[in-house]
C-alpha positions in Angstrom: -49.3 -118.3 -7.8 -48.2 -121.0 -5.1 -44.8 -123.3 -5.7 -46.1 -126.9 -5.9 -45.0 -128.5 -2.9 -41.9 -130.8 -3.3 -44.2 -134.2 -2.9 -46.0 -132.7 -5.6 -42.7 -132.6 -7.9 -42.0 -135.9 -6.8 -45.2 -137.7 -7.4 -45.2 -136.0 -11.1 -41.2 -136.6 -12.3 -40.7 -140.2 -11.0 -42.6 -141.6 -13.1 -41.0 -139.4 -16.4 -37.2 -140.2 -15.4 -38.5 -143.8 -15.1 -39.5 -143.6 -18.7 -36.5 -141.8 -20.1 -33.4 -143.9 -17.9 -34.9 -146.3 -16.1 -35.6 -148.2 -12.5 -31.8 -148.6 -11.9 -30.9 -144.4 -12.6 -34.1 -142.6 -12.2 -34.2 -142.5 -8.4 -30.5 -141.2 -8.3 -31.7 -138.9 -10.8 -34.6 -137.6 -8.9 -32.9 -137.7 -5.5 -30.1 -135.0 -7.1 -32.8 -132.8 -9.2 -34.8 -132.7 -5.8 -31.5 -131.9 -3.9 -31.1 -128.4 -6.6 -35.0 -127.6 -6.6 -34.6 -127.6 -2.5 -32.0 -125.1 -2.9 -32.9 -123.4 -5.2 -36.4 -122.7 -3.4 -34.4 -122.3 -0.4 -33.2 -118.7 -1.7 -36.7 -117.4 -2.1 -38.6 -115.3 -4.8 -42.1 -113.6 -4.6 -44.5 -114.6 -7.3 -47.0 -112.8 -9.3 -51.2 -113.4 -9.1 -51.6 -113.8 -12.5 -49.2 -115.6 -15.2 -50.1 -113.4 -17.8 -51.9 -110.5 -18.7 -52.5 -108.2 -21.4 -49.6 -105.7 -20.7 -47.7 -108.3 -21.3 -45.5 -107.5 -24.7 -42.3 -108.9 -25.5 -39.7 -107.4 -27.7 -37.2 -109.4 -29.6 -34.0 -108.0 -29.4 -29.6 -109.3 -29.7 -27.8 -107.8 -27.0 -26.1 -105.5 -29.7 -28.8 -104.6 -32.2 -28.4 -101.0 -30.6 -24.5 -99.8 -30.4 -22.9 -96.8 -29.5 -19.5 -96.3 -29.1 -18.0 -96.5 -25.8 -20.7 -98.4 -24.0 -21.7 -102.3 -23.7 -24.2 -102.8 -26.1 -26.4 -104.3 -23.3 -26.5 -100.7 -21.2 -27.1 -99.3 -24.7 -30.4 -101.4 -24.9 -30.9 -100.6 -22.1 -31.2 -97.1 -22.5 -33.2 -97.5 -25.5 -36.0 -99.8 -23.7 -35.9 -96.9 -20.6 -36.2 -94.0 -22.8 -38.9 -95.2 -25.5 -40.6 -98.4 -24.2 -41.0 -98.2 -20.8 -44.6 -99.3 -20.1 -45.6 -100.1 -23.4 -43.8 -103.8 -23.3 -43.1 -105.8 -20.5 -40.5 -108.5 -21.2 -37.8 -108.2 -23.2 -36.3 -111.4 -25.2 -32.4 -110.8 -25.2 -31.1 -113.4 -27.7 -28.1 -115.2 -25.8 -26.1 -113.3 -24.3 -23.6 -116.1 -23.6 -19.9 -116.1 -24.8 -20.1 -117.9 -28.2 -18.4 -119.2 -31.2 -21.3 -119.0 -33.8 -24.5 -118.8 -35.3 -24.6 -115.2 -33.2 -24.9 -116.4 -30.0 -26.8 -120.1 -30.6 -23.6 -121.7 -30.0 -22.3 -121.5 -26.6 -19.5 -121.9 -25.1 -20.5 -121.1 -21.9 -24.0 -121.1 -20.2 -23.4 -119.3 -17.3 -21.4 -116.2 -18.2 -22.4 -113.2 -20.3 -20.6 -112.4 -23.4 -17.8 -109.4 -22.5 -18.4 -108.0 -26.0 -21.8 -107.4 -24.5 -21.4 -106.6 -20.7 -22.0 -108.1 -17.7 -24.5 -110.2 -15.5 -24.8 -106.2 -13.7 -25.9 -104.7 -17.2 -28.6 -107.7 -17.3 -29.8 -107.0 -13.9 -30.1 -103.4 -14.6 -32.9 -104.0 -17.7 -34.5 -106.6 -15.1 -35.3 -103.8 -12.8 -37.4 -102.1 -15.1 -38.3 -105.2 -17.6 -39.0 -108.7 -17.4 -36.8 -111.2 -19.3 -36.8 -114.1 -21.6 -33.7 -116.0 -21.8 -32.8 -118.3 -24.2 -31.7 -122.1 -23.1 -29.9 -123.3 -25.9 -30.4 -127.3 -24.8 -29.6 -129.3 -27.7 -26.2 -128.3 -28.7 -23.2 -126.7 -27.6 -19.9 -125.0 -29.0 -17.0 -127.2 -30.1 -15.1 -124.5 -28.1 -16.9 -124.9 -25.2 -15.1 -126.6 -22.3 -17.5 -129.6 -22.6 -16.3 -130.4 -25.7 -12.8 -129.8 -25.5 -13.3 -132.6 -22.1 -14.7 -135.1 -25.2 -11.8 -134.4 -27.3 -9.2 -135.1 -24.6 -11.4 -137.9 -23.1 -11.8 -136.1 -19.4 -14.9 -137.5 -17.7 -17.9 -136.9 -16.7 -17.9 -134.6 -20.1 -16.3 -136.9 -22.8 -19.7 -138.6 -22.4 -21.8 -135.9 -23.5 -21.7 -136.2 -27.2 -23.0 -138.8 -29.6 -20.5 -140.8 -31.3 -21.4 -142.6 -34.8 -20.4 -144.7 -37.4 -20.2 -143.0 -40.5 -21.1 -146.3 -42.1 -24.4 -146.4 -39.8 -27.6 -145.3 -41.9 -28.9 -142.1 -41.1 -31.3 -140.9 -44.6 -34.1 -141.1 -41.9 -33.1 -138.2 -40.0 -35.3 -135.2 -40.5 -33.1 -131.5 -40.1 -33.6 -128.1 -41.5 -30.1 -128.3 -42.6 -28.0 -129.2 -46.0 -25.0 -130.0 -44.3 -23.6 -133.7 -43.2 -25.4 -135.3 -40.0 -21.4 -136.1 -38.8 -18.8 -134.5 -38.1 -15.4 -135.2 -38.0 -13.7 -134.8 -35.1 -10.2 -135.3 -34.2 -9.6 -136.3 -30.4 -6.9 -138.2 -28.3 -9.1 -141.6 -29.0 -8.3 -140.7 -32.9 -10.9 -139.4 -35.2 -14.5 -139.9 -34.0 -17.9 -138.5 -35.6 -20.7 -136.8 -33.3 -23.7 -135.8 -34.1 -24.4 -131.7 -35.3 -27.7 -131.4 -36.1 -27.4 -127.6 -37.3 -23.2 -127.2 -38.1 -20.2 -128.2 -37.6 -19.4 -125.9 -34.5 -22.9 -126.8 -32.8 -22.3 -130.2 -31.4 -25.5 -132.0 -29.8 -25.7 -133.5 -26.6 -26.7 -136.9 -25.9 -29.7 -136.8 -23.6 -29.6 -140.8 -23.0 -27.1 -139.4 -20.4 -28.7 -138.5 -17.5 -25.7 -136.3 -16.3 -26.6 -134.0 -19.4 -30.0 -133.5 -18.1 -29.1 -132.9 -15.0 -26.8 -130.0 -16.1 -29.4 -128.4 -17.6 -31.7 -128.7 -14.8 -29.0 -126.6 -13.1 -28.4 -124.1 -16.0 -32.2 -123.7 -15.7 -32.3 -123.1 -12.2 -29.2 -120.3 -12.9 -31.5 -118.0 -15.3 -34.5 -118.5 -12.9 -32.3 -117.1 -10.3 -30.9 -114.3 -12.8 -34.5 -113.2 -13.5 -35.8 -114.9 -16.3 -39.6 -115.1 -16.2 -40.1 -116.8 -19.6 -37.5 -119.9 -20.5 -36.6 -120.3 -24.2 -36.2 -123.8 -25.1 -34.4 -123.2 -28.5 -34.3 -125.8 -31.4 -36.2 -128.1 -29.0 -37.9 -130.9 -31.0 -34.4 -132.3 -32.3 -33.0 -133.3 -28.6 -33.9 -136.9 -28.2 -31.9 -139.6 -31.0 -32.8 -142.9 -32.0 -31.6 -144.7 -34.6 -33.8 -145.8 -37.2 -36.5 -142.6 -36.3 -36.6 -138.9 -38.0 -35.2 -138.0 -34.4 -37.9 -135.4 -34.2 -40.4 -135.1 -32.2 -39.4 -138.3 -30.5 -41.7 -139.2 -27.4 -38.6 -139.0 -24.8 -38.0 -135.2 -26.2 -41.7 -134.8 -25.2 -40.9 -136.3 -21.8 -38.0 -133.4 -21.4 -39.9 -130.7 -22.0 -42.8 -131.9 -19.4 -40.5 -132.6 -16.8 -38.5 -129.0 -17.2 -42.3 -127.9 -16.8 -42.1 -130.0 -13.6 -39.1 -128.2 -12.3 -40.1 -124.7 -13.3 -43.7 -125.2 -11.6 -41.7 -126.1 -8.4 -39.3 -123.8 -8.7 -40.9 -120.7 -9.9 -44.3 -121.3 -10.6 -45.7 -117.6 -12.2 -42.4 -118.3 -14.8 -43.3 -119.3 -18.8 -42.0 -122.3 -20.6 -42.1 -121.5 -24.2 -40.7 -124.0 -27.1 -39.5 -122.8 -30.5 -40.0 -126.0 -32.6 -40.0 -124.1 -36.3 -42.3 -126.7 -37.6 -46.0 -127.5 -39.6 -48.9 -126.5 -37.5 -49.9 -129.9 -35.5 -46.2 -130.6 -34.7 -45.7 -127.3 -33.3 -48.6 -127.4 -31.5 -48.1 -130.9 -29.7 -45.6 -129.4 -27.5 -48.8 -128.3 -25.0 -49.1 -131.9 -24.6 -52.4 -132.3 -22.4 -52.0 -128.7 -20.9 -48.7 -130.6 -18.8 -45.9 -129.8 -21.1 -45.3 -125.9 -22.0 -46.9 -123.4 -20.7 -46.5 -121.1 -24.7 -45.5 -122.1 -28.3 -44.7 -119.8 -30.5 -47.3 -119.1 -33.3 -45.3 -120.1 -36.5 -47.8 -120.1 -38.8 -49.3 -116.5 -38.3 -45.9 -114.9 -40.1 -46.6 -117.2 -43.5 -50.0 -117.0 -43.3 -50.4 -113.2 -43.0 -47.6 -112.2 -45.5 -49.7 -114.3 -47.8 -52.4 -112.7 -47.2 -51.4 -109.3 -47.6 -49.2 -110.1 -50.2 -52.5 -112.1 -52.1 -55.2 -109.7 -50.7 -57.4 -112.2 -49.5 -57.5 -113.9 -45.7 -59.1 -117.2 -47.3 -56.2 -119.3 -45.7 -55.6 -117.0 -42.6 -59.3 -117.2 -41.7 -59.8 -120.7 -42.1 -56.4 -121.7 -39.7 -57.2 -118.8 -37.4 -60.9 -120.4 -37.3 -60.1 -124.4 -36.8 -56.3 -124.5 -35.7 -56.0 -122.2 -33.0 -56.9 -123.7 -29.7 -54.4 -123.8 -27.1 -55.4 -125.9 -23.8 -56.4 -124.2 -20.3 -53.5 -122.9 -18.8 -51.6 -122.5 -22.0 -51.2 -119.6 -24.9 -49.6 -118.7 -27.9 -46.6 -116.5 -28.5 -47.7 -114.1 -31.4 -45.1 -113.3 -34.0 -44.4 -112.0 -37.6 -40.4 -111.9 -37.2 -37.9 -112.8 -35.7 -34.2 -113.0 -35.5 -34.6 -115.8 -37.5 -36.1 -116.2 -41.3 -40.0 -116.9 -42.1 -40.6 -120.4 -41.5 -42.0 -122.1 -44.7 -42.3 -125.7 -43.1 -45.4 -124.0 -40.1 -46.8 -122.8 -43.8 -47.3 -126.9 -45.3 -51.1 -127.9 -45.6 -52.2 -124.5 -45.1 -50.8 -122.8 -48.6 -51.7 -124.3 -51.6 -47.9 -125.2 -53.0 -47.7 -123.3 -56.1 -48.6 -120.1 -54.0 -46.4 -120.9 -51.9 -43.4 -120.8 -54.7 -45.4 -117.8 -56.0 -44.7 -116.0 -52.7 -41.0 -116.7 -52.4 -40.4 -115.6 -56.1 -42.1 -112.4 -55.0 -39.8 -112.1 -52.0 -36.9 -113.1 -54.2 -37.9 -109.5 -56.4 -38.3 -107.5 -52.7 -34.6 -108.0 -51.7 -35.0 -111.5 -49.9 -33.1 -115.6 -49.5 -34.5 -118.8 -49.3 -32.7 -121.5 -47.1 -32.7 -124.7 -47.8 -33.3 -127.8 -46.0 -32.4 -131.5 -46.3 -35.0 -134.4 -46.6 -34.7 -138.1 -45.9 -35.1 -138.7 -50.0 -31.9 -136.9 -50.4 -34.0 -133.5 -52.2 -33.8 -129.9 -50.7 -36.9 -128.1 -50.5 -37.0 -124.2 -49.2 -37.4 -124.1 -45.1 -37.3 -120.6 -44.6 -37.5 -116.5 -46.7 -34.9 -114.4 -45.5 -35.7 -111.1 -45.2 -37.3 -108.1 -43.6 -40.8 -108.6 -42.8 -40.6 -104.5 -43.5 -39.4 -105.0 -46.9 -41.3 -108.2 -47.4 -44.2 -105.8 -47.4 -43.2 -103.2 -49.8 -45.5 -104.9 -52.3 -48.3 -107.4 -53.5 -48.4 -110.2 -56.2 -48.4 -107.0 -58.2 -45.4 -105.8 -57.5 -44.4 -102.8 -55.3 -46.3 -100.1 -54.3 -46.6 -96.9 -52.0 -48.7 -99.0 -49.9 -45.5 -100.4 -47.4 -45.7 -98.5 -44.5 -49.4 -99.1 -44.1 -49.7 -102.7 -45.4 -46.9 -103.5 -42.5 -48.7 -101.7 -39.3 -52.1 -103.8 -41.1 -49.7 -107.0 -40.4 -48.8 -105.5 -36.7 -52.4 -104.5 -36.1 -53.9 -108.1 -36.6 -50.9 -110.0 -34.9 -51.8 -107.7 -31.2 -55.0 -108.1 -31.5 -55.3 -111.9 -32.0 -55.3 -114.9 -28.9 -52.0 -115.1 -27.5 -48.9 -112.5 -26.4 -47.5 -110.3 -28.8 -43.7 -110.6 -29.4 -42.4 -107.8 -31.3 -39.0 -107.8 -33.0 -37.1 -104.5 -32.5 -36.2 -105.0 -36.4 -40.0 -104.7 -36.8 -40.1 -102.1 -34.1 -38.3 -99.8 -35.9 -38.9 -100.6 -39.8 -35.8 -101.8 -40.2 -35.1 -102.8 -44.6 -33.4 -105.7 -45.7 -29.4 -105.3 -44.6 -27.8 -106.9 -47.9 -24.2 -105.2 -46.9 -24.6 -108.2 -43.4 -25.3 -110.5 -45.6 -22.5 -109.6 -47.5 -20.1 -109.2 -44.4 -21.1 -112.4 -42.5 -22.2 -114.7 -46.2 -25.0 -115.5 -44.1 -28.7 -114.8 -45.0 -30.5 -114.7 -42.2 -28.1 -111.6 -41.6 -30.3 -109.6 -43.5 -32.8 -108.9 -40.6 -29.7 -108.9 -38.3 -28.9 -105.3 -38.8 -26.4 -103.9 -36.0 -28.0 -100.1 -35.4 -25.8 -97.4 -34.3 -28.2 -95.4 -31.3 -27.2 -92.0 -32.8 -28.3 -92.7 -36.3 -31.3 -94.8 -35.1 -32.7 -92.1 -33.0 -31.9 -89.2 -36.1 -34.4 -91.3 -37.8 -37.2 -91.9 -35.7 -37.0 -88.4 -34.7 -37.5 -87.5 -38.6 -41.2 -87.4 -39.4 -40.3 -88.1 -42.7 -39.2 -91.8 -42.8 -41.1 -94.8 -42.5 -38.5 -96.0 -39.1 -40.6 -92.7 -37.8 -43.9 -93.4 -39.2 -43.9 -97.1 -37.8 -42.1 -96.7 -34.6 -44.3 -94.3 -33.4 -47.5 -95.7 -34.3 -46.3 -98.8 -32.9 -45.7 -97.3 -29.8 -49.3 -96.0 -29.8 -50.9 -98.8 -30.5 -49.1 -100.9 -27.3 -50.7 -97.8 -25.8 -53.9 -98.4 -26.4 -53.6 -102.5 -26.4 -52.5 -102.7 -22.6 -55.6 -100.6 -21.6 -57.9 -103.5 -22.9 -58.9 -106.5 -21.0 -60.2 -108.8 -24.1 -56.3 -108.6 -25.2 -56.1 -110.4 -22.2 -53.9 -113.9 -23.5 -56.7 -116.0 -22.4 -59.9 -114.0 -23.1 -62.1 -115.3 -25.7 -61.8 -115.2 -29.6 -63.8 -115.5 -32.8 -63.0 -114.9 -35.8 -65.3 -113.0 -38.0 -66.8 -114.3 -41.7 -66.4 -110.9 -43.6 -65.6 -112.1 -46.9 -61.9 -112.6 -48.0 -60.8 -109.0 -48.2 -61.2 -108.6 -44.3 -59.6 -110.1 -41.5 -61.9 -109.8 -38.3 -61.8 -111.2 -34.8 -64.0 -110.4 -32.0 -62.4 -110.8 -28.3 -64.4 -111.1 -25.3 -62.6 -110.3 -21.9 -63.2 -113.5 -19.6 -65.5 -111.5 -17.1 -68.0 -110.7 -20.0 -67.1 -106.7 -19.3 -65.3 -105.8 -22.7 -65.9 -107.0 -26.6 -63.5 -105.6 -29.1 -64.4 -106.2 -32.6 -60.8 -106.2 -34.2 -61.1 -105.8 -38.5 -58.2 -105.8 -41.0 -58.7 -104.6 -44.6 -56.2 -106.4 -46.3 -56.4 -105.0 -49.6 -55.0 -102.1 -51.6 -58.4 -101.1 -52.2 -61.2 -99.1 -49.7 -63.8 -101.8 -48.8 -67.6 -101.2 -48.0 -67.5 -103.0 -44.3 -71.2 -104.3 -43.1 -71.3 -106.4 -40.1 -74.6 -107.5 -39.8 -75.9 -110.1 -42.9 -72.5 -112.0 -42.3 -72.3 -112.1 -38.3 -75.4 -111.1 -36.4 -73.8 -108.3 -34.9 -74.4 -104.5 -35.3 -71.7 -101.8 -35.8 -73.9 -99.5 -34.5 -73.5 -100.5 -30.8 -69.8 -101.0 -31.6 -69.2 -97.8 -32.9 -66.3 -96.4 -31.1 -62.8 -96.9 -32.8 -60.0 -97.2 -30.3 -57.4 -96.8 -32.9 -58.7 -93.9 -34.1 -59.7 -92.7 -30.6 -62.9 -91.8 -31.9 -66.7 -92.7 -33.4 -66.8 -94.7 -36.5 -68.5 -93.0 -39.4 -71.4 -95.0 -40.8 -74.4 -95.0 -43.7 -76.9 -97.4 -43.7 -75.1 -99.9 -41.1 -71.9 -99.7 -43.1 -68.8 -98.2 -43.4 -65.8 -98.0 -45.5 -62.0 -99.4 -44.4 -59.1 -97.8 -46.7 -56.4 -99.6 -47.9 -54.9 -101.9 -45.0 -56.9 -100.0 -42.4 -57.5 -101.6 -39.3 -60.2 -100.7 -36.4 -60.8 -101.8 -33.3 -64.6 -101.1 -32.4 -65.5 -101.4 -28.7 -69.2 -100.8 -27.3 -68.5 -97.7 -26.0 -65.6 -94.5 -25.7 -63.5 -95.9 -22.8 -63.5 -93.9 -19.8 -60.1 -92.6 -20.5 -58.2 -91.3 -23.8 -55.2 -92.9 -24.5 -52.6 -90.1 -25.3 -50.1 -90.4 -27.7 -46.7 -92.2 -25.8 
């Protein structure tokens, strides 16, 4: 893929940094964002043919969810990507890695340093031989420790104009956050006391965009992880940049602007590298941040993780089907970012207009009996409503509406099974990975619930257990691993090869992909139930399963009577024309 040509940038941002500061600043603006893209391009860096394919796997992963004593975490991870996952996922997502005060790394205090409790930029570089990277850019707020801040409090320029100061008095019920805590906070400086704006605490402190100097630090932080090897850019907690009194301040048309001119910068600057935007919100919000194709390249899919807990937890795809059949278009150019967890909780907010309410509340009793939290979030009325479940998405499995069952392990691979085989690229948190249960002594430790899919793994007792045939960690790792085996072999996983999903009836989940050259269909079908179900293509699609016969999963034909054939409980099979020319062995 070519680097757009420095005109090109021009022609495209002028008219954005216009919008955003104006005639008077946006030519100073672009002459010293030009000046850093020059440089930066100036160093040099080859670029692939493709921006995606479908090897392409992510796996979710802190810089210390692997420990072993003795060693930075981030050579342990290392070693555990090297020795289990080399070339079954591509890109690994290292959750910052940046010195930091809170919120496990989401609050930095520096941006271009590696946390020391971790390792180094040399332990980073070393996984970047053998993996891609996502990188997180943490862009709408910073530590109170960091030096920024400690500049506002001591009123040092250029800093001490970073942060937005308030009235307390000022009106602020319109503001939309996923918080309970006060918009302000207190803050006592060298001016006296002064309030700033903290979306998400008191020690994440946002940064005032209207300031063109903030944007053009970023631009330059950007640039940095480019240059450190990040192929996909994280834009975290994106959607709340942009303020404006008398607005939710979310979503705001100038945060739009941002993220299409970052797109601007990272086409000229590396153009085979992914924008991706984590905006944890209902469906048609999320998905505006494609814009027209111009703004990012990926969004994360959150939705899916709802919407198929739901449904395994209900035994019926009704709601799955029906968002997986009208809501899932992403422009030319574009994809999704496929997901069930995260280091993060289930968002409930992606789930609004797409679960009825009440089974909504149904579902977060039932998680409240398997172990799991609910977080709250403030609304402009003043109310709290649930934002997100805090749990395992291992545990959040161990049952139906029923109650548990000895269904888990294969009700969860039935959830990992549909989210690979679905539009998009597969992300893959190492929790998940690795069948990791709720961890209720974190959340005790830390008094945080999202802790409880945080879990810090010591390498030697990880590895006793997925060397143990007998425990689920075992039982899903592996099978995991096979199936990333198989997936990477297929070109309709390819991100942008077609997809329809299948009218089975509600106990099946079915998708048929078609590889953009027309040379491979997969016919991808869940059984979501805790029942076997009779499985018959033909009176609900048109198509045959007897010239789609072979089952890659099971690496062999598909048994059938009278054009049917019967899926056990949370079985999942994915029927190709014909036996592929080579077997996939066991990783």
């Amino acid at each position: 893929m070519e680097k757009r040509s420095i005109e090109t940038f021009i022609q495209a941002a002028a008219p954005r940094l216009q919008r955003l500061y104006g005639a008077n600043q946006a030519p100073l603006l672009l002459d010293e964002i030009t000046s850093l893209l020059q440089s930066h391009r100036a160093a040099g860096s080859a670029a692939r043919c493709e921006r995606w394919d479908q090897e392409d796997v992510i796996l979710i992963s802190y810089g210390d969810s692997i420990r072993t004593g003795g060693e930075a975490p981030l050579r342990t991870l290392g070693r555990f990507l090297r020795e289990h996952l080399e070339g079954l996922i591509s890109t690994v997502h290292i959750l910052p890695f940046f010195p930091f005060s809170s919120d496990d790394g989401f609050s930095v205090i520096d941006y271009a340093a590696v946390d020391p409790e971790l390792g180094d930029w040399k332990d980073i570089a070393a996984i970047r031989q053998d993996f891609d990277l996502m990188i997180d850019l943490v862009i709408n707020h910073v530590s109170r420790e960091s030096l920024w801040f400690i500049d506002f409090i001591n009123n040092r320029p250029p800093a001490c104009y970073y942060f937005i100061e308030m009235d307390p008095q000022v009106d602020l019920s319109d503001v939309v956050r996923p918080r309970q805590s006060k918009v302000l906070t207190p803050v006592h400086t060298h001016r006296g006391l002064k309030h700033v704006w903290s979306t998400f605490s008191e020690d994440q402190i946002d940064l005032n965009f209207a300031n063109p100097n903030v944007l053009l630090e970023f631009v330059r932080i950007l640039l940095l992880y480019l240059r450190r090897g990040g192929r996909f850019i994280r834009l975290d907690a994106i959607a709340y940049l942009w303020k404006k009194l008398g607005t939710s301040c979310i979503n705001l048309e100038q945060t739009h602007e941002i993220v299409k001119l970052l797109r601007e910068v990272m086409d000229a600057a590396a153009p085979d590298a992914v924008l991706l935007t984590e905006t944890n919100l209902p469906h048609a919000q999320n998905h505006s941040y494609y814009g027209d194709g111009d703004e990012a390249h990926m969004v994360y899919q959150f939705s899916l993780a709802p919407l198929l807990l739901h449904a395994l937890h209900r035994g019926t795809s009704r709601y799955l089907n029906e968002w997986a059949r009208n809501r899932c278009t992403a422009p030319e150019g574009c994809t999704f970012l496929n997901f069930t967890a995260s280091h993060d909780g289930i968002g409930l907010r992606p789930a609004e207009g797409l679960i009825p309410q009440s089974e909504i509340e149904a579902l977060i009793e039932s998680m409240h009996g398997f172990g799991g939290y609910v977080s709250m979030k403030s609304n402009p009325d003043g109310s709290n409503s649930p934002y997100e479940i805090n749990i395992s998405y291992f545990d959040a499995l161990q049952g139906t509406a029923g109650g548990r069952d000895q269904w888990q392990v294969p009700r969860f691979l039935a959830s990992q099974t549909v989210m690979l085989a679905i539009k998009g690229i597969p992300a893959l948190y190492v929790q998940s990975l690795i069948a990791s249960p709720n961890d209720l002594e974190g959340v005790e430790k830390t008094g945080r619930t999202r802790s409880i899919n945080r879990r810090k793994w010591d390498y030697g007792q990880l590895s006793g257990l997925i060397r143990n045939p007998y425990t689920p960690n075992n039982l899903v790792f592996h099978e995991l691993r096979r199936l990333l085996a198989i997936r990477r072999q297929q070109p309709a996983f390819h991100p942008d090869a077609g997809q329809e999903i299948l009218a089975l009836g509600d106990a099946f989940f079915g998708v048929r992909r078609l590889s953009a050259s027309s040379e491979q269909e997969i016919l991808a079908i869940s059984n979501l139930t805790e029942w076997p179900q009779r499985l018959c293509l033909q009176p609900q699609t048109g198509l045959s399963l007897t010239d789609r016969s072979f089952d890659l999963i099971g690496n062999g034909p598909v048994t059938m009577v009278n054009e049917a054939t019967i899926l056990q409980p949370y079985q999942t099979l994915w029927l190709a024309e014909k036996q592929p020319a080579k077997k996939v062995a066991k990783p």
